[in-house]
N, C-alpha and C positions, 0 to 999 in steps of 0.2 A: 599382893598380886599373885594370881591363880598361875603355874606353871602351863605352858602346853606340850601334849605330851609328843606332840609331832616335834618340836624342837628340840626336847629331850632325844629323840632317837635320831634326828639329823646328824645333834652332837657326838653320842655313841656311833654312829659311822665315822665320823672324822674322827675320832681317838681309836676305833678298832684298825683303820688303814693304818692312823701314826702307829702304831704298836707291831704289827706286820711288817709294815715297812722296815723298822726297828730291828726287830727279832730277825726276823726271815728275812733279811736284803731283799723284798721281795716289791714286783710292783703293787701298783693302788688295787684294788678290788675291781674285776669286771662287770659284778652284778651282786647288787643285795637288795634284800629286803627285811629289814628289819620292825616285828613287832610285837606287840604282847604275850601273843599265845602261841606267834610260829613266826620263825624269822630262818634267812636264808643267806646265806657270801660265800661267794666265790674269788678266789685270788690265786692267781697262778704262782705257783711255787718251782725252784731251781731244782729241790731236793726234797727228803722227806724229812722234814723237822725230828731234831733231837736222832735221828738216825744213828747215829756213832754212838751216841749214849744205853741206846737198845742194846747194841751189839757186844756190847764192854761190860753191861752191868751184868 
């Protein structure tokens, strides 16, 4: 059975939100578009990811 590749990138949206949401307590994504050769996400962030770690290292 042939994969399709639309479904493959549906899925990569729902594990990149789970992962965001994860990491970053952050909500779902308000816009993406993801695809081969250009892809695009937006998600609003609390903070600036790993912030504290910049500043320390």
């Amino acid at each position: 059975m042939k994969e399709d590749p639309v479904s493959r990138m549906h899925t990569a949206e729902h594990l990149l939100n789970l992962t965001m949401v994860r990491m970053f307590d952050c909500g779902r994504c308000v816009s993406e578009h993801l695809n081969r050769k250009k892809s695009k996400w937006t998600t609003p962030l609390n903070a600036i990811p790993f912030s504290q770690e910049r500043e320390s290292g």
